[in-house]
PLY file of the C-alpha trace (Angstrom):
ply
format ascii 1.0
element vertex 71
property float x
property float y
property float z
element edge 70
property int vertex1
property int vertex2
end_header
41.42 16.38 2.41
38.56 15.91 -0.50
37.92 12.53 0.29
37.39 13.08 4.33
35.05 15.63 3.16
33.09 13.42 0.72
33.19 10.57 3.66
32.04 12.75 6.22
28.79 13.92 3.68
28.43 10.03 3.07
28.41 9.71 6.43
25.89 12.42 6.91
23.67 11.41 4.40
23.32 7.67 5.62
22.04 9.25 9.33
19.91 11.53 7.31
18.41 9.28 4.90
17.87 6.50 8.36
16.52 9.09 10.60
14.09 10.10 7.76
12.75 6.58 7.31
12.41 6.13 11.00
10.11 8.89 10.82
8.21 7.65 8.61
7.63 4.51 10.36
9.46 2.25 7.94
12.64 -0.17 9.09
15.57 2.46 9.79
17.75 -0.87 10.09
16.92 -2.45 6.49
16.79 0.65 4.34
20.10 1.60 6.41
21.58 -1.95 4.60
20.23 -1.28 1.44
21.97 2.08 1.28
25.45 0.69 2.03
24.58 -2.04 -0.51
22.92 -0.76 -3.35
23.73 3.19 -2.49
22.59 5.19 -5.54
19.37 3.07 -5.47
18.45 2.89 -2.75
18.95 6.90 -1.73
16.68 7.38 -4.60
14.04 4.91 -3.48
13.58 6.07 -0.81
13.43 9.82 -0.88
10.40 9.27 -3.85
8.68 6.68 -1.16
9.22 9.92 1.50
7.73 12.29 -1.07
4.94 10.61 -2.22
4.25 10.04 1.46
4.45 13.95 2.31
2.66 14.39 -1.34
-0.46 11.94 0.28
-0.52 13.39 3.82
-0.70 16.75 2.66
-4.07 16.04 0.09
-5.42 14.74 2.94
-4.82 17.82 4.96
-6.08 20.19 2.41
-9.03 17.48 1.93
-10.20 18.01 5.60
-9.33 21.50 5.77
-12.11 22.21 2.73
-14.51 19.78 4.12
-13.95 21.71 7.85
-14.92 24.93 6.28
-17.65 23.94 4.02
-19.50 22.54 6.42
0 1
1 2
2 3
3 4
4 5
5 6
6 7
7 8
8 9
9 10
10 11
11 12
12 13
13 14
14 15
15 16
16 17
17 18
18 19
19 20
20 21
21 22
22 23
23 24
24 25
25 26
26 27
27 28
28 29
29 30
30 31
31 32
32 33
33 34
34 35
35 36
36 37
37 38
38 39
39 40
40 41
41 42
42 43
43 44
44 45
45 46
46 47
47 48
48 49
49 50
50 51
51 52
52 53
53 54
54 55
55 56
56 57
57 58
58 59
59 60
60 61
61 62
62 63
63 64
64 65
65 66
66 67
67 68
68 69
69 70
């Protein structure tokens, strides 16, 4: 019973992780391949390249929001 659990959460997180680089306009299909392939790695890789992405479009946000109101 454990390990349909921990295949279905595998499962899960590969649609997760693909839908999330989709989003963020990268190849769903490759980093999909690299997960299967290299799956601790790749997980990892890719949720910092996600984060530093949110990380960067969020300074810019806060830089246009301050620039907006001090003018």
């Amino acid at each position: 019973m454990l390990s349909i659990g921990l295949a279905a959460a595998l499962c899960a997180h590969f649609v997760y992780m693909t839908i999330a680089a989709k989003r963020a306009e990268r190849s769903p299909t490759l980093w999909a391949i690299l997960m299967v392939v290299l799956m601790p790695f790749a997980s990892v890789v890719l949720g910092i390249l996600l984060f530093n992405q949110v990380q960067e479009i969020e300074h810019q946000a806060r830089e246009e929001g301050g620039a907006g109101s001090a003018a």
